[in-house]
C-alpha positions as CSV (number, residue, x, y, z in Angstrom):
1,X,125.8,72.0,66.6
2,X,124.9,74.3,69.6
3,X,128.4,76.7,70.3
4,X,129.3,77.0,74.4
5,X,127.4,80.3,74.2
6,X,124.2,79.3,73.0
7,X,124.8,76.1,75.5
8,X,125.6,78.2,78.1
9,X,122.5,80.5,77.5
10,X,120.1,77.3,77.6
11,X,121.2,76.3,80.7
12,X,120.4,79.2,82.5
13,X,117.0,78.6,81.0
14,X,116.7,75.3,81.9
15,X,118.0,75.6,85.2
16,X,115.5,78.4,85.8
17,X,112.8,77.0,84.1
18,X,113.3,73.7,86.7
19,X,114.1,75.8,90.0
20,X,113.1,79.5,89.7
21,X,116.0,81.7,90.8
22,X,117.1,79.8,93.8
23,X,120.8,78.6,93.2
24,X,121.3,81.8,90.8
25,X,124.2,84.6,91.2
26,X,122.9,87.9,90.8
27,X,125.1,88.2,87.8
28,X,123.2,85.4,86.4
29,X,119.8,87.0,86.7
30,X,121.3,90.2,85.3
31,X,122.3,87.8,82.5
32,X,119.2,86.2,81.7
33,X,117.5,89.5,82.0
34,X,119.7,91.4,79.2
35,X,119.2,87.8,76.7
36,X,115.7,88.9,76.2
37,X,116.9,91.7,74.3
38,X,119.8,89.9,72.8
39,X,119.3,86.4,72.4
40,X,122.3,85.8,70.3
41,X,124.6,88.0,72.2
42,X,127.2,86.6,74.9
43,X,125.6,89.4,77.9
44,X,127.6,87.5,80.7
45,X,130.5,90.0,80.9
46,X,128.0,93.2,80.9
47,X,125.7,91.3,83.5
48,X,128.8,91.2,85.9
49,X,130.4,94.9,84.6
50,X,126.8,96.0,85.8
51,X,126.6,94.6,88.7
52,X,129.9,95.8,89.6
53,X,128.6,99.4,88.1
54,X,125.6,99.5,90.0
55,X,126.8,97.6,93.3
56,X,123.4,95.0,93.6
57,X,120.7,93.6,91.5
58,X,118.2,95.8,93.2
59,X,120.3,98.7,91.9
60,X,120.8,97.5,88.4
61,X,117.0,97.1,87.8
62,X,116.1,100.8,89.1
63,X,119.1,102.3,87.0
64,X,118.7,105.2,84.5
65,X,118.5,103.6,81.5
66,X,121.3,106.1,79.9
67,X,123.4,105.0,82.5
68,X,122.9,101.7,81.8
69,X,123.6,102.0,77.9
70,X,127.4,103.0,79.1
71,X,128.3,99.8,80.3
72,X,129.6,97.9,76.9
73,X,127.2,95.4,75.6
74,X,124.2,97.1,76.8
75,X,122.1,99.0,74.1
76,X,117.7,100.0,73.8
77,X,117.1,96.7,74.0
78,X,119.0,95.0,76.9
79,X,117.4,97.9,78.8
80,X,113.8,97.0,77.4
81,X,114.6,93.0,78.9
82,X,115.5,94.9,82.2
83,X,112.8,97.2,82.4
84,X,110.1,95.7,81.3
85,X,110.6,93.1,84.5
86,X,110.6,95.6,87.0
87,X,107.3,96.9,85.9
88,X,105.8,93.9,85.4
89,X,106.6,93.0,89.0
90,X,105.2,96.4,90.3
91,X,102.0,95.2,88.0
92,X,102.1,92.0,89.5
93,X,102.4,92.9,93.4
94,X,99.7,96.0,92.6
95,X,97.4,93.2,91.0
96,X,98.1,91.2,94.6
97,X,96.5,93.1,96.8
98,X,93.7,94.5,95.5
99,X,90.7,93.5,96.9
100,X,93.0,92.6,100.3
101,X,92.1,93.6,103.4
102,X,94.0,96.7,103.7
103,X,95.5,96.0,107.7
104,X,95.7,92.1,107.0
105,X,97.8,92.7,103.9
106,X,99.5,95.7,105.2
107,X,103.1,94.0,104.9
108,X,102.1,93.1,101.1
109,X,101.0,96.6,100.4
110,X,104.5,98.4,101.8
111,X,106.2,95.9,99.8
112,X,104.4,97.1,96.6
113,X,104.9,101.0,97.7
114,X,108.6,101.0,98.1
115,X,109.1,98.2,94.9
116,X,107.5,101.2,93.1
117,X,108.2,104.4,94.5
118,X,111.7,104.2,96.4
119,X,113.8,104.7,92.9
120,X,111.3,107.7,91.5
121,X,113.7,110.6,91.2
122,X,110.7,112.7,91.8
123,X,107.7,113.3,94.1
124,X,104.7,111.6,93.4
125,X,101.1,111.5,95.4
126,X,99.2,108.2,95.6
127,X,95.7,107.5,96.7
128,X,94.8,104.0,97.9
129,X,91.3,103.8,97.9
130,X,89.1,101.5,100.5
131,X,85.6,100.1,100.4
132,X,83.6,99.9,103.7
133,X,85.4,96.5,104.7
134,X,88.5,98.1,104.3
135,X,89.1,96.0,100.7
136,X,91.6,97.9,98.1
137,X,89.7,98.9,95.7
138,X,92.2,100.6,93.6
139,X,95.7,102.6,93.8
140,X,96.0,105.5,92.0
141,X,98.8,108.2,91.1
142,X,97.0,111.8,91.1
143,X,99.8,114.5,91.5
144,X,103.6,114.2,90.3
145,X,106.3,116.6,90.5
146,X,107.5,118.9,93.9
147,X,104.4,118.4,96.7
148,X,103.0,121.8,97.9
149,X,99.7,123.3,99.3
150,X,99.5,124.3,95.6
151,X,100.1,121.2,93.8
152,X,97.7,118.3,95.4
153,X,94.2,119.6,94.7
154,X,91.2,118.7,97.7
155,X,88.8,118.8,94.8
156,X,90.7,116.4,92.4
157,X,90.9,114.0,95.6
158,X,87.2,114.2,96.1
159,X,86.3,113.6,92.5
160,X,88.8,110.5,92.2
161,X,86.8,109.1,95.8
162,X,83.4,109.7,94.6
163,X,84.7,107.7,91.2
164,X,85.8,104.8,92.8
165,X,82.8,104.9,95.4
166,X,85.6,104.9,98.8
167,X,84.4,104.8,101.9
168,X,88.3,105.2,103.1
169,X,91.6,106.6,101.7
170,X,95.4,105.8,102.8
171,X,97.5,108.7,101.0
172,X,101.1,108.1,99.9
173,X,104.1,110.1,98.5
174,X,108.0,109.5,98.3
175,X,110.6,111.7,99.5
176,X,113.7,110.8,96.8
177,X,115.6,112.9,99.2
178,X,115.8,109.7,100.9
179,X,114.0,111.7,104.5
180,X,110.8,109.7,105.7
181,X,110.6,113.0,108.3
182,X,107.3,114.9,107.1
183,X,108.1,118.6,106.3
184,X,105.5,121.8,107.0
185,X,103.7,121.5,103.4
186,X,103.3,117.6,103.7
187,X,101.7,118.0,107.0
188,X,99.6,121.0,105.8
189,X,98.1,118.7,102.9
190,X,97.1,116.1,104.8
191,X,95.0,118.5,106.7
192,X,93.3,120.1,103.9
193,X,92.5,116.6,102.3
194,X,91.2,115.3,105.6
195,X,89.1,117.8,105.8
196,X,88.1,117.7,102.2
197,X,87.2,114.1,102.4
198,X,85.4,114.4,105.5
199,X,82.5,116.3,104.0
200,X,81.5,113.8,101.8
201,X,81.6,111.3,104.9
202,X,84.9,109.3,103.8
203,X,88.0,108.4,106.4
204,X,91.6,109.3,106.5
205,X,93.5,106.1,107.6
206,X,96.9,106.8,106.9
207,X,99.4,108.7,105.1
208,X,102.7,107.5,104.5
209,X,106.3,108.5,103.2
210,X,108.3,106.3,101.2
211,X,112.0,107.3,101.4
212,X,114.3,104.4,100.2
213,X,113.5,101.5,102.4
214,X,112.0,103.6,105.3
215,X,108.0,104.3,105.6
216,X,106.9,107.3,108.1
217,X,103.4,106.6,109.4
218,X,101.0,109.9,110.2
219,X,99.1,107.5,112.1
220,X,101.7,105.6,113.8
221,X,102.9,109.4,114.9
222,X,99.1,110.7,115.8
223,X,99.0,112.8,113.1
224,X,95.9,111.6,111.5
C-alpha cells in the first residue's frame, strides 16, 4: 500500500512528468528538487520554510549551501538535488548557444551570463570567443578573484585566442557589488587587452558587466 507521502511524492512526478512545471507553486519545485536527495523523506515543509528563508525560487537555488543546511530537513544531499540543477541549466543554456550567431542570439547569450555569474560572490573574467562569422566558438573563465591591471594577463588572453583560432572576443566579468558602473581598473583592462589582441589581428566586440540582473555595455557606451 503506497502511504499519502509516497502518494503525494508521485504525483508531483506525474504531474510534472505530463506538464513540465506549468501549474507548479514554487514550493513545489523546491520540493521536487530536495526528493532527489531524499526520496523517502516528506521535504514539503523545508521546500516552503526555504522559500520563506530565501524569499524566491531564484534565491533558493543560488543559496550558500551552509545556509541552506540550517533550514530543518535539509542536509549534503537535499543540497546536491538543488545544485546539481542549477549547473546543469548553466551547462544547458552554455551548450545553446554555441555555435550561434553571436548578435542574433544576443538575448540567449545575456540570459546564460547572468543565470551564471549574477550569484558569484566573487569577480570572475570571461572570454567569449568568435569565429570570422561571428559563431561562439567557446566561453571560457580565465581570471577569478578581485580584477586589477595586475590580475587579467594580455598574454594569457592571447594564448587562450590563438587556441581556439578567434577571429573576435566579447569579454565579461561580474560586479557582486551589484554596480554595472565600470570603475578606473576595469576600463584600464579593456585597453590593454584591446590592444593586446589587436596585434595578432583579432577584434574587441564588447565587454560587459554583469551586476545582478543589470548588464553595462562598453560598446553600447563607446568605450570599445
Amino acid at each position: 500500500m503506497v502511504n499519502s507521502k509516497e502518494g503525494h511524492r508521485q504525483r508531483l512526478r506525474e504531474k510534472f512528468l505530463k506538464s513540465g512545471l506549468d501549474g507548479f507553486h514554487d514550493y513545489e519545485i523546491i520540493e521536487l528538487l530536495l526528493t532527489l536527495g531524499t526520496p523517502r523523506t516528506d521535504c514539503k515543509q523545508s521546500a516552503k520554510d526555504a522559500l520563506k528563508t530565501f524569499g524566491s525560487l531564484k534565491a533558493v537555488l543560488e543559496a550558500d549551501p551552509k545556509e541552506l543546511i540550517k533550514i530543518k530537513g535539509i542536509g549534503n544531499n537535499n543540497v546536491f538535488g538543488l545544485k546539481m540543477t542549477q549547473d546543469v541549466a548553466r551547462r544547458y543554456l552554455a551548450d545553446r548557444i554555441v555555435d550561434m550567431d553571436y548578435v542574433r542570439s544576443s538575448d540567449d547569450v545575456l540570459a546564460y551570463l547572468k543565470h551564471n555569474l549574477r550569484d558569484k560572490n566573487r569577480e570572475v573574467f570571461l572570454v567569449i570567443f568568435l569565429n570570422g562569422r561571428n559563431q561562439i566558438i567557446k566561453m571560457e573563465i580565465l581570471f577569478e578573484g578581485t580584477l586589477s591591471t595586475s590580475a587579467v594577463y594580455p598574454r594569457e588572453v592571447v594564448k587562450r585566442t590563438i587556441d581556439n583560432d578567434a577571429a573576435a572576443l566579447v569579454f565579461v566579468h561580474n560586479h557582486p557589488s551589484g554596480n554595472p558602473n565600470p570603475s578606473q581598473d576595469d576600463l584600464t583592462i579593456t585597453k590593454k587587452l584591446k590592444k593586446a589582441v589587436q596585434a595578432i589581428d583579432v577584434s574587441v566586440h564588447d565587454h560587459l558587466i554583469i551586476a545582478g540582473n543589470d548588464v553595462y555595455s562598453f560598446a553600447d557606451h563607446g568605450l570599445i
